[in-house]
C-alpha positions in Angstrom: -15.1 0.0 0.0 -13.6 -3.3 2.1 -11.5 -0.8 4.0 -14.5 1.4 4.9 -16.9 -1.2 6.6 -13.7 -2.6 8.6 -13.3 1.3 9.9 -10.3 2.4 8.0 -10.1 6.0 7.0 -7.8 7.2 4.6 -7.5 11.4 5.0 -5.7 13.6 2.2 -3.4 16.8 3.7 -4.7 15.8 7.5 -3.7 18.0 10.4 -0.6 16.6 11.9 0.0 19.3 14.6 -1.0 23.5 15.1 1.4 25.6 14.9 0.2 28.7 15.7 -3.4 30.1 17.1 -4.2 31.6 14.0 -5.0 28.5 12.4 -2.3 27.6 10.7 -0.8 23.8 11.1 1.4 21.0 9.6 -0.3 18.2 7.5 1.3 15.2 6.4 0.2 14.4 2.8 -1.9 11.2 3.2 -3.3 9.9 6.7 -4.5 6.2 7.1 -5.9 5.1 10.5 -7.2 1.6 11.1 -9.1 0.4 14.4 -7.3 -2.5 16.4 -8.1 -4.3 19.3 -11.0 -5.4 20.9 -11.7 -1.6 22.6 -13.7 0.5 20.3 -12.0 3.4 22.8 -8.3 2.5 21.9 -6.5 4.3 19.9 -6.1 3.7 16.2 -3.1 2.3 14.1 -2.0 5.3 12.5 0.2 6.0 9.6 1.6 9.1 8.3 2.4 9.1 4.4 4.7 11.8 2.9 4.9 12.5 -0.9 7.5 14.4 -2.7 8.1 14.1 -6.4 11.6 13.5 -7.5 12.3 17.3 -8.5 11.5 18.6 -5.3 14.8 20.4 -3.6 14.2 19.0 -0.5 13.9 15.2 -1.8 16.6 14.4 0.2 16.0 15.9 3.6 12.4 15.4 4.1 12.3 12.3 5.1 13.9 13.4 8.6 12.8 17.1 8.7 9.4 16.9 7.6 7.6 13.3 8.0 9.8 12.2 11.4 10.6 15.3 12.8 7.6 17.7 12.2 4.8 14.8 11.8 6.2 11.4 13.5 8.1 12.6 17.0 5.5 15.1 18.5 2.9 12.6 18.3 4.6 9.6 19.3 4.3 7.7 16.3 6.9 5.3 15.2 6.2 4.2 11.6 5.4 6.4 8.2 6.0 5.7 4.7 8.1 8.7 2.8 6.9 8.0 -1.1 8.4 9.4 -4.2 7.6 9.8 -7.9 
């Protein structure tokens, strides 16, 4: 609730990028974005959170190929948190 009034936004499987005009696109698992600064027109913090359980073949990989490469690099974003269970 805290997080709400201060204008966070937590989004499940948001829209990272299109990928083709038929509607299909990449979405990182979990989205957080947070407002900062004093210009309600700036852009948000943003933070891209990946989940893979610990079975999944590509536990090892995804960190790069998926969350930095597919989600982080195209839109300029430095940080994300790769999360495993």
């Amino acid at each position: 609730m805290q997080l709400a009034q201060n204008g966070v936004t937590i989004t499940r499987e948001a829209l990272a990028r299109q990928v083709s005009t038929t509607g299909t696109g990449l979405a990182v698992d979990i989205q957080a974005d947070a407002p900062h600064g004093s210009s309600r027109d700036a852009d948000p913090a943003r933070c891209g959170i990946e989940l893979k359980g610990n079975w999944h073949p590509k536990l090892m990989t995804a960190m790069r190929t998926q969350l930095a490469e597919a989600y982080l690099i195209p839109e300029q974003l430095h940080d994300g948190i790769y999360l495993t269970a």
